[in-house]
C-alpha positions in Angstrom: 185.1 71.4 18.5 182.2 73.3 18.0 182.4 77.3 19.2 179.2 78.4 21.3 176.9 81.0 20.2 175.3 83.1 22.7 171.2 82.7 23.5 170.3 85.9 21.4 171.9 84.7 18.3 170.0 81.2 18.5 166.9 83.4 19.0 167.6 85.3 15.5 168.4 81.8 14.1 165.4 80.4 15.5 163.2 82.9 13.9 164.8 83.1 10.7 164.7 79.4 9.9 161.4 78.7 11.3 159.3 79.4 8.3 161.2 77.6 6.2 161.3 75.1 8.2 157.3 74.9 8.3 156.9 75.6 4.7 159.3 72.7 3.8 158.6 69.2 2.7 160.0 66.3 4.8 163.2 65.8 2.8 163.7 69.7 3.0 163.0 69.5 6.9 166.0 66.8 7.8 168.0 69.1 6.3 166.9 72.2 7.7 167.2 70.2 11.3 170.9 68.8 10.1 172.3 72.4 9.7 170.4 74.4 12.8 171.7 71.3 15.0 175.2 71.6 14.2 175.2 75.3 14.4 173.6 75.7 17.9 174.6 72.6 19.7 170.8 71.7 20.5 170.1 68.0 20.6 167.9 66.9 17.1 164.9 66.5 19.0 164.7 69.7 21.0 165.6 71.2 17.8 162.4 69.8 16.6 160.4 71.1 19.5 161.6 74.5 18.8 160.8 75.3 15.1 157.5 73.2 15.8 156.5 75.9 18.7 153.6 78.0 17.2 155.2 81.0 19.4 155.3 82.4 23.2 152.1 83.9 23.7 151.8 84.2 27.7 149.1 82.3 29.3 145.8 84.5 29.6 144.9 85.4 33.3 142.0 83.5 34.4 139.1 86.1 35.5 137.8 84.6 38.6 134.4 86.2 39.0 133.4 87.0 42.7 130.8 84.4 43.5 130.3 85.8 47.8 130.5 88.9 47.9 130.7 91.2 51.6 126.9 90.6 52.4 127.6 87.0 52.0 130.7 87.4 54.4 128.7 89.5 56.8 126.3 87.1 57.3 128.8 84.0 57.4 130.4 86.3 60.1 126.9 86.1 62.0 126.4 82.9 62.1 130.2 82.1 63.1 129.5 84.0 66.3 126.1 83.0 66.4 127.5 79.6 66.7 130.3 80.4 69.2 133.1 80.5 66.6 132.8 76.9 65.3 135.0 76.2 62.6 133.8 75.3 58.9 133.4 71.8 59.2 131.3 72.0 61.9 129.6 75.2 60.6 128.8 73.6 57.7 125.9 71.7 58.8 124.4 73.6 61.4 123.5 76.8 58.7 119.9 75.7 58.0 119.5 75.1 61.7 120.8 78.9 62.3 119.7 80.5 59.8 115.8 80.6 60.8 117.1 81.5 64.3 119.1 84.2 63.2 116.2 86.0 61.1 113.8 84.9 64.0 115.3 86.9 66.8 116.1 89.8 64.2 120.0 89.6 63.9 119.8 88.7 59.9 117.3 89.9 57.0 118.5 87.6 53.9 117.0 87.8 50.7 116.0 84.2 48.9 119.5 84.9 47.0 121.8 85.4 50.0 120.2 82.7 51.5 120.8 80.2 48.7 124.0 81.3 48.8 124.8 80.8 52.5 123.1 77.4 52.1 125.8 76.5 49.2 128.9 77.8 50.5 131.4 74.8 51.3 133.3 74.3 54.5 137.0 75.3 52.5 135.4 78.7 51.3 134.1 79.4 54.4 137.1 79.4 55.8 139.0 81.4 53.4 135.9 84.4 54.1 136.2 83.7 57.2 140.0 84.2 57.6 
């Protein structure tokens, strides 16, 4: 019966046979594999998968870049009430309608930029600015 070995020493055996294991030719690898399997219990091929593993690098953060920023929400804000609180969906359609109106009676002054934006904004974004 085979005795267990605790997580840390599979760790130390993991990175002390992993070169060699790399470095090896395929007669060297089997029995490379043989030994570390009967020494940690692991089945053959998650042995495998374990010397193979270039190393745990954590996943980068994705940068989300901020693509509406407040004026973008301020305005969306305006034409929410403007159009009595409609929700996104409905919203949606009815910007290039507003919009005109809006800047018309004075209750918006958009640049060409902001109003490009406003124009692209999707219903599902809306509503998270809107929330």
């Amino acid at each position: 019966m085979a005795r267990r070995i605790s997580m840390a020493t599979r760790t130390e055996l993991v990175e002390a046979i992993i070169e060699r294991y790399r470095s090896s030719c395929r007669a060297d690898k089997q029995r490379i594999l043989d030994e570390f399997v009967a020494v940690t219990g692991y089945h053959r091929k998650h042995a495998i998968r374990v010397l193979r593993h270039r190393g745990s690098e954590p996943p980068s953060a994705r940068q989300h870049v901020v693509q509406y920023g407040p004026d973008v929400r301020e305005a969306l804000v305006a034409l929410w009430e403007a159009s009595d609180r409609l929700c996104s969906k409905r919203l949606k359609p009815l910007i290039p309608i507003l919009l005109p109106a809006l800047e018309r009676h004075g209750r918006l002054e958009l640049n060409t930029e902001l109003r490009d934006k406003l124009l692209m904004v999707s219903a599902a974004t809306m509503d998270r600015l809107l929330s």
